[in-house]
C-alpha positions, -999 to +999 in steps of 0.1 A: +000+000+000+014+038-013+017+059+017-008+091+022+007+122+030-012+154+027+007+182+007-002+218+025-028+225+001-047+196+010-046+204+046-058+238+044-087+222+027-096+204+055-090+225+080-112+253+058-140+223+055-138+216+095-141+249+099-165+259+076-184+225+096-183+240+127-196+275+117-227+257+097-231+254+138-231+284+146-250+302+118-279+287+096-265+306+066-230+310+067-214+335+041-184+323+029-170+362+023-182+372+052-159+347+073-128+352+051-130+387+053-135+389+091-107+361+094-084+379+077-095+419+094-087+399+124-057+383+119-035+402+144-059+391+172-062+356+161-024+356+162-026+367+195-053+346+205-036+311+193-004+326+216-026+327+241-042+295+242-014+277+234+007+293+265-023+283+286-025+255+265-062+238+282-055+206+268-020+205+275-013+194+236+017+219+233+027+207+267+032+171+249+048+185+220+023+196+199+030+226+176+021+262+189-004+269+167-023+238+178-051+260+185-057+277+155-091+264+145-104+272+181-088+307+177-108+313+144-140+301+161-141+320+187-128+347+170-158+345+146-181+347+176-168+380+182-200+399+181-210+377+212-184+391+232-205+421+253-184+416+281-153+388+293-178+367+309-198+369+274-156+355+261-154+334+285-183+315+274-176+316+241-141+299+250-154+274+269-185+266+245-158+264+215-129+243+237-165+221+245-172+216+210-137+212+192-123+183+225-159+168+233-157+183+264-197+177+271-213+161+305-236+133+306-265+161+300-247+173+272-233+205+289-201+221+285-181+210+313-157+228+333-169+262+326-164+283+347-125+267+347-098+292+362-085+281+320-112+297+306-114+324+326-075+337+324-075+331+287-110+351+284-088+384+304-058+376+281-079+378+245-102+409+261-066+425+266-053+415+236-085+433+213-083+462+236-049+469+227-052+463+193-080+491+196-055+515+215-077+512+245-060+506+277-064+472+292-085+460+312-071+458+351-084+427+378-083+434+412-080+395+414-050+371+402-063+339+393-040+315+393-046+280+369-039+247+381-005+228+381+003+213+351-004+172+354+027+146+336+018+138+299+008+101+301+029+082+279+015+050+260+047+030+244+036+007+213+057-017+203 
């Protein structure tokens, strides 16, 4: 059997297809120009926004040696649910809705799980930050530090 390897345009296809999957989600009618052109208006703060998530890293993927834009597709989701965001707890939502849907992340009743997470909640200050200065607005100050929890060992599985 030949071996399969996808050349770079055929992953940007996919990822643009999972994508586009996910925001047939969000919206009933999505419009293609609309999400290209607000992808790419926004690409500063979906630069940002991958940064952040992948020094926070919530799935501890870059932790295990995953690349640092690991979260690029959950970037550009949340991202595109940027006219939800009315206030960080409005973010934080939207963060821990989108981490929900792109890891499974769903309780028995079908809710997203662990919202509320200290994760969700420092990444939601560090993206409302982010915008604001890419406004030229000063950023936003907490009168609480939260801190997130210690980073658990990778498990290793060895296959022989």
């Amino acid at each position: 059997m030949k071996d399969f390897i996808l050349t770079d345009e055929d992953r940007f296809l996919k990822h643009i297809n999972h994508l586009l999957k996910r925001m047939t989600e969000i919206r009933d009618n999505i419009d293609n120009e609309w999400i290209i052109d607000h992808l790419q208006a926004n690409k500063v703060l979906i630069d940002k926004t991958v940064d952040i998530l992948g020094e926070i890293d919530p799935q501890g993927l870059v932790y295990c040696g995953a690349p640092d834009d690991e979260y690029m597709s959950e970037a550009e989701t949340i991202l595109l649910r940027q006219s939800e965001w009315k206030t960080i707890d409005d973010l934080e939502k939207v963060i821990a809705e989108e981490l929900a849907w792109w890891f499974f992340l769903y309780d028995e009743n079908n809710k997203v799980r662990y919202y509320g997470s200290p994760v969700y909640k420092v990444a939601a200050r560090q993206i409302w930050n982010a915008w604001l200065e890419i406004k030229g607005e000063p950023p936003e100050v907490f009168s609480d530090k939260i801190e997130l929890p210690p980073r658990k060992p990778p498990i290793i599985i060895e296959i022989e």
